[in-house]
C-alpha positions, -999 to 999 in steps of 0.1 A, spaced: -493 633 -542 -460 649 -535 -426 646 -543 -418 631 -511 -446 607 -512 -433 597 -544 -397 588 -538 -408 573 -506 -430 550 -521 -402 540 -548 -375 535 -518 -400 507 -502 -409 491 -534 -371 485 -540 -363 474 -507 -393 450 -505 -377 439 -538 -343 435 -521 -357 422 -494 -374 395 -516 -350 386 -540 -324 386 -511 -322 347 -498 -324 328 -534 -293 356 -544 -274 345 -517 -277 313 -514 -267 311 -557 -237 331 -550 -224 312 -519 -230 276 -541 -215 294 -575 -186 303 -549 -179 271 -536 -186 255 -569 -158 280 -587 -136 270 -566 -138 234 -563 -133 238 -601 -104 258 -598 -90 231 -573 -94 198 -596 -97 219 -632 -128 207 -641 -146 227 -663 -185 211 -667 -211 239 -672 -236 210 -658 -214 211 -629 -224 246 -619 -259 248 -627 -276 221 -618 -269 226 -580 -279 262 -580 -316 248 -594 -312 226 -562 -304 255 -540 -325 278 -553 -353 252 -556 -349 243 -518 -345 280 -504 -376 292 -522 -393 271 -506 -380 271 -470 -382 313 -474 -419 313 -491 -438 317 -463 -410 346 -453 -414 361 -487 -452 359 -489 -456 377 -458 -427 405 -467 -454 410 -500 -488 413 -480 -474 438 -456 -461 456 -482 -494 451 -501 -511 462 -470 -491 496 -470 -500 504 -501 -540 497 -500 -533 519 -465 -517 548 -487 -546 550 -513 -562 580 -493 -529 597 -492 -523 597 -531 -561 615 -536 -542 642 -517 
């Protein structure tokens, strides 16, 4: 197992992790956006307000991106189970 082998082995574990992790982040940070400012706009300040539609959205995208997501983590799964023979080295 080499150095190389190593740190690229850690650069696709955190970019499947990106990669993952990606949709539900972005859809919470456009509905926080639009949520902060509609606030702003008519100065109301309910905590309620802001998190009981990111559940929603973050409820709804996990599952429209599972199947997505699932696959993204048995290809990576698959890569690693294919680099067993390579770590022995």
């Amino acid at each position: 197992m080499t150095e190389q082998f190593i740190i690229h082995l850690a650069r696709e574990t955190f970019f499947t992790a990106l990669l993952v992790s990606a949709p539900v982040l972005i859809a919470s940070a456009i509905v926080g956006l639009i949520i902060s400012i509609f606030q702003s706009a008519t100065s109301i300040n309910e905590m309620t307000l802001t998190f009981v539609p990111k559940l929603i959205v973050i409820a709804i995208v996990t599952v429209i991106a599972l199947p997505w997501i699932i696959d993204v983590l048995v290809s990576f799964t698959k890569e690693l189970f294919n680099q067993i023979p390579n770590i022995a080295k």
